[in-house]
FIDREN-93635 format. One record per residue: residue in three letters; x, y, z of N, C-alpha, C in turn. Coordinates in steps of 0.05 Angstrom, whole numbers, plus 5000, padded with zeros to 4 digits. Layout:
N
+------+------+------+------+-------+-------+-------+------+------+------+
: rest : n.xx : n.yy : n.zz : ca.xx : ca.yy : ca.zz : c.xx : c.yy : c.zz :
+------+------+------+------+-------+-------+-------+------+------+------+
:  ALA :    X :    Y :    Z :     X :     Y :     Z :    X :    Y :    Z :
...
+------+------+------+------+-------+-------+-------+------+------+------+
% end
This chain:
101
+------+------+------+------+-------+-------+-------+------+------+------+
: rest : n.xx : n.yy : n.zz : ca.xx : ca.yy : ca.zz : c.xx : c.yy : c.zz :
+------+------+------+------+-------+-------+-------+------+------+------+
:  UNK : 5016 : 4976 : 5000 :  5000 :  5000 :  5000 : 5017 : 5025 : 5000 :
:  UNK : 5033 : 5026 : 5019 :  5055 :  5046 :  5023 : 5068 : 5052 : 4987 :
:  UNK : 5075 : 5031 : 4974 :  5092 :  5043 :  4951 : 5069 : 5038 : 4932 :
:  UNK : 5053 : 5040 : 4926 :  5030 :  5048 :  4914 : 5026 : 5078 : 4923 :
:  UNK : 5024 : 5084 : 4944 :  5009 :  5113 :  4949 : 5037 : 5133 : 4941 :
:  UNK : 5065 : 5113 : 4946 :  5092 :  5140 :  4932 : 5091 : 5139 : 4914 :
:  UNK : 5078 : 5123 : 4888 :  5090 :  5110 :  4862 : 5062 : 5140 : 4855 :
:  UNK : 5042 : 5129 : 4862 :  5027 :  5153 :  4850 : 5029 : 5182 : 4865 :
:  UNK : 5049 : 5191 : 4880 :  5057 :  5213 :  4886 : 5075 : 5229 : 4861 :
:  UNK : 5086 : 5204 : 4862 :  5116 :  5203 :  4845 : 5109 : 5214 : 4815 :
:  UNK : 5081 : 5202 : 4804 :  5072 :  5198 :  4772 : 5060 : 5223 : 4765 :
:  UNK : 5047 : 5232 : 4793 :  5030 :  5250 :  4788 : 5047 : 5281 : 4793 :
:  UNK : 5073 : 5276 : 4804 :  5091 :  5307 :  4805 : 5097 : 5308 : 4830 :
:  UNK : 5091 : 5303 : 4847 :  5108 :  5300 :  4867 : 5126 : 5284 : 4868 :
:  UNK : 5146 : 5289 : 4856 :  5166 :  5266 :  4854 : 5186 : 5268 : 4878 :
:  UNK : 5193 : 5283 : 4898 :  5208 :  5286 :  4922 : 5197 : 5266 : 4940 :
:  UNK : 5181 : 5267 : 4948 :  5151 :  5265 :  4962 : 5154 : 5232 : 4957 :
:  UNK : 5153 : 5221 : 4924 :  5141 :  5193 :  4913 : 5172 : 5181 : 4928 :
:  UNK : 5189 : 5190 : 4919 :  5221 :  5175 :  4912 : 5226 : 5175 : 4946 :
:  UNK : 5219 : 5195 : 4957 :  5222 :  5186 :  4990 : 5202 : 5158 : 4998 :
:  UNK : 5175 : 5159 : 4990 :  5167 :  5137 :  5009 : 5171 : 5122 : 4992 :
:  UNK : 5179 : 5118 : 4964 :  5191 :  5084 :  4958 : 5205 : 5080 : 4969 :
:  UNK : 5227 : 5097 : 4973 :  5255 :  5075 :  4985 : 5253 : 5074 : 5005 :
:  UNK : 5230 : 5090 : 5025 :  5232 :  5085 :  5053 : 5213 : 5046 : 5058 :
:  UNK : 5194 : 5057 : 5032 :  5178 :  5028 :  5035 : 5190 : 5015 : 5030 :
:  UNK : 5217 : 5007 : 5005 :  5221 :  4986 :  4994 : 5243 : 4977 : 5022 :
:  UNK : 5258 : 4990 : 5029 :  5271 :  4988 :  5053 : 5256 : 4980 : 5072 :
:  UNK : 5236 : 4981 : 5078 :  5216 :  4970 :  5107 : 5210 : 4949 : 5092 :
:  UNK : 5210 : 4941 : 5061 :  5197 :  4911 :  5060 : 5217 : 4896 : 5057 :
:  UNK : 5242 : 4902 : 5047 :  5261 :  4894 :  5045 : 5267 : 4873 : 5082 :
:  UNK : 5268 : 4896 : 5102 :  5269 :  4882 :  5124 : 5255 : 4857 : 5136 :
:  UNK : 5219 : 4860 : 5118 :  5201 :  4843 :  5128 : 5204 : 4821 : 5109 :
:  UNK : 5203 : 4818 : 5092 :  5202 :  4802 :  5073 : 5205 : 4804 : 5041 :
:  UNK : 5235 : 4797 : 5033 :  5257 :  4791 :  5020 : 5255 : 4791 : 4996 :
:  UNK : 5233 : 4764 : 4991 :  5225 :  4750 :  4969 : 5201 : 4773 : 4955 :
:  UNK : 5183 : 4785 : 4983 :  5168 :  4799 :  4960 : 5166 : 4819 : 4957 :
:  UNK : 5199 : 4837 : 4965 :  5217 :  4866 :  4955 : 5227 : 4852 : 4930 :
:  UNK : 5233 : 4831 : 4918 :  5244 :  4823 :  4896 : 5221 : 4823 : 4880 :
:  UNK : 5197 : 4822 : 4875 :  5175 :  4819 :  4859 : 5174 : 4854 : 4865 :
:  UNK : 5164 : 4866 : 4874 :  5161 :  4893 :  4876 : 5180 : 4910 : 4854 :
:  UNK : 5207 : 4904 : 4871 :  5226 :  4918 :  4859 : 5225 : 4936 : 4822 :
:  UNK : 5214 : 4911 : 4806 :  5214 :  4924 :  4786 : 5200 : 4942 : 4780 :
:  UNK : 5179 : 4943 : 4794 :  5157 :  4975 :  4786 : 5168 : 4991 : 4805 :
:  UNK : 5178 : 4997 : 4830 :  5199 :  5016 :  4838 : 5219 : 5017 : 4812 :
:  UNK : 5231 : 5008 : 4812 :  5255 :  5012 :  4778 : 5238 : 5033 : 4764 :
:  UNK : 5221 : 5013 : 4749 :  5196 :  5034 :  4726 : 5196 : 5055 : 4732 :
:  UNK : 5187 : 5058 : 4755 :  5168 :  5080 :  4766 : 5190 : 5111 : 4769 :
:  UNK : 5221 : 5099 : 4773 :  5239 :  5122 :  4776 : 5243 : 5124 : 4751 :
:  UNK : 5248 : 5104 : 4735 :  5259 :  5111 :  4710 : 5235 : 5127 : 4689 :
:  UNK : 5208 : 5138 : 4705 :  5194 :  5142 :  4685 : 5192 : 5166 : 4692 :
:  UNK : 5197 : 5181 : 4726 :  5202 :  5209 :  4727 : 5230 : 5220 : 4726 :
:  UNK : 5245 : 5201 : 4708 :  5275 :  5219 :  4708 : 5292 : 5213 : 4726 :
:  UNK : 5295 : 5190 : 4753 :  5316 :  5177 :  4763 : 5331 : 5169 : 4759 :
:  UNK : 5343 : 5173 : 4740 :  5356 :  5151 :  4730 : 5378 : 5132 : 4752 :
:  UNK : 5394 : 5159 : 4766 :  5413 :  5139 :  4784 : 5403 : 5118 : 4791 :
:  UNK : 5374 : 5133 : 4812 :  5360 :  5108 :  4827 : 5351 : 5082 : 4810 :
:  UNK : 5349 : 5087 : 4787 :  5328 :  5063 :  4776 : 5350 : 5052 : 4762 :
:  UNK : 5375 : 5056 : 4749 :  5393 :  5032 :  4756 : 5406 : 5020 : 4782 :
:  UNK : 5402 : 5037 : 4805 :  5417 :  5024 :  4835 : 5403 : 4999 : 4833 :
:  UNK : 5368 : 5013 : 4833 :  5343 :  4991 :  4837 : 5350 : 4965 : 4813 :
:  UNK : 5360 : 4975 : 4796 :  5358 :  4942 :  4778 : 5389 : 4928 : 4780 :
:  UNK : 5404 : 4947 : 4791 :  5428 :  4925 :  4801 : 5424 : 4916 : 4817 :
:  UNK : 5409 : 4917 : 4843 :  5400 :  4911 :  4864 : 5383 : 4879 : 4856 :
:  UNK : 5370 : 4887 : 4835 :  5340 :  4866 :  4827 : 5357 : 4850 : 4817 :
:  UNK : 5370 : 4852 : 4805 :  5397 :  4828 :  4790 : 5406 : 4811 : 4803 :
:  UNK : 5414 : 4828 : 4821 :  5436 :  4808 :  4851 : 5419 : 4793 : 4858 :
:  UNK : 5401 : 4787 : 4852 :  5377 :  4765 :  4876 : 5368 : 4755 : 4852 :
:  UNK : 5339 : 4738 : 4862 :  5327 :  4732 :  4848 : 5308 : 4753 : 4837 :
:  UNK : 5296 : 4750 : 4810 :  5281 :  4756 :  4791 : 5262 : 4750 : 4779 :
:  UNK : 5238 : 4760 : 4771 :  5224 :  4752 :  4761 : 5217 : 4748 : 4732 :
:  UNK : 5244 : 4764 : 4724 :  5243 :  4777 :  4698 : 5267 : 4770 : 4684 :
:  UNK : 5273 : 4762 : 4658 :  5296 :  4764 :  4645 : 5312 : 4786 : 4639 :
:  UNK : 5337 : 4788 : 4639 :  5341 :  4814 :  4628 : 5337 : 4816 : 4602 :
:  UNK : 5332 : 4800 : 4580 :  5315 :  4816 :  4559 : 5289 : 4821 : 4560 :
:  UNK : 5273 : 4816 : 4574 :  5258 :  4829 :  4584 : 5249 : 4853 : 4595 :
:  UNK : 5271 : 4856 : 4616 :  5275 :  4881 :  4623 : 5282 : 4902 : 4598 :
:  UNK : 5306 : 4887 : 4580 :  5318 :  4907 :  4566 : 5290 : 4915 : 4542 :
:  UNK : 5271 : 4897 : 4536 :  5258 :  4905 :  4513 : 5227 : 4919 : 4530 :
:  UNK : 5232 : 4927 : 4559 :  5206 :  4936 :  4575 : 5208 : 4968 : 4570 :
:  UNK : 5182 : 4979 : 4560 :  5185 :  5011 :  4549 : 5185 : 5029 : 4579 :
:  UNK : 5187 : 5017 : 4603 :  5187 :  5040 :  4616 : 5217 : 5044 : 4619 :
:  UNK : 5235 : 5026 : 4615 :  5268 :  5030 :  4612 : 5275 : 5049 : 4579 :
:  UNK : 5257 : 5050 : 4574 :  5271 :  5061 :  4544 : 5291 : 5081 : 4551 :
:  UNK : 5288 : 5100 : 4569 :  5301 :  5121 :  4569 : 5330 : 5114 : 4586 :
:  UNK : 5327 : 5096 : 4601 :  5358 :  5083 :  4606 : 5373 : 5063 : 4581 :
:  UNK : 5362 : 5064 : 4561 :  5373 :  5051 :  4540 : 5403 : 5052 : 4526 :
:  UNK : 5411 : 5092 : 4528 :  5425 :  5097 :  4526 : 5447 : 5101 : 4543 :
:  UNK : 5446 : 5088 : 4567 :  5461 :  5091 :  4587 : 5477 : 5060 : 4590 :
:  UNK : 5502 : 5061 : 4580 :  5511 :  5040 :  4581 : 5512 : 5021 : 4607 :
:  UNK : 5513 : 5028 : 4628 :  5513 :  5024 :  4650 : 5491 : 4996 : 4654 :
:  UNK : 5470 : 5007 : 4639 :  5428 :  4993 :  4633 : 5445 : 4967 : 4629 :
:  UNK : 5459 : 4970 : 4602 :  5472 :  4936 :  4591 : 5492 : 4923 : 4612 :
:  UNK : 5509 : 4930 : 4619 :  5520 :  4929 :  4640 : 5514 : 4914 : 4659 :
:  UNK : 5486 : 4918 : 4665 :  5478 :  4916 :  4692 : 5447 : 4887 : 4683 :
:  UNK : 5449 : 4896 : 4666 :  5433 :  4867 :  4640 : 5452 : 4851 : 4641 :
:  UNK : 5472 : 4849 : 4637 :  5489 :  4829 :  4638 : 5502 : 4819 : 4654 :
:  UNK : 5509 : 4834 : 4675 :  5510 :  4816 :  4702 : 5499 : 4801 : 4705 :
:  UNK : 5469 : 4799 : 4701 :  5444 :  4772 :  4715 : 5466 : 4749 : 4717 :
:  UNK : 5453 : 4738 : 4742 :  5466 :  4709 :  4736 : 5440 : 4690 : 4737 :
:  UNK : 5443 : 4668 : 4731 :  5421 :  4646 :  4727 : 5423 : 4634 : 4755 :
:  UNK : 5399 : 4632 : 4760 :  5389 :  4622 :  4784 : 5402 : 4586 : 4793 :
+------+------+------+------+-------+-------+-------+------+------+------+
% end
């Protein structure tokens, strides 16, 4: 509930406001439970990468890499809310890390 109510803080222009309670949420779920900050994680990613985070929303997908995933990285790489990290070599980089489960 918590990163739902930042994600649409975040979408709708409050982006100080959004990017604070995700990471404060993703960090409090992170503490509670592990497995389902790793399912989350990628719409936190999206969600920065779609108001112009970029730092954050590659930390967030190096982060999502190191663990488990739900998602391939071509997947990720062919997902339009990353388009704009496309050009950031770092995006491939960090696609290619994945390791296989």
């Amino acid at each position: 509930m918590r990163l739902g109510i930042a994600r649409a803080q975040a979408c709708s222009g409050l982006v100080e406001e959004g990017m604070h309670g995700m990471q404060a949420g993703l960090k409090e779920l992170a503490q509670r439970d592990r497995m389902l900050c790793y399912l989350v994680q990628p719409e936190v990613a999206r969600t920065m990468a779609i108001v112009g985070r970029r730092e954050e929303a590659l930390a967030c997908l190096r982060d999502l890499l190191a663990g488990p995933c739900a998602f391939t990285p071509n997947e990720l790489r062919d997902d339009p809310y990353f388009a704009s990290l496309k050009s950031d070599p770092r995006f491939e980089e960090i696609l290619k890390s994945a390791k296989p489960l």
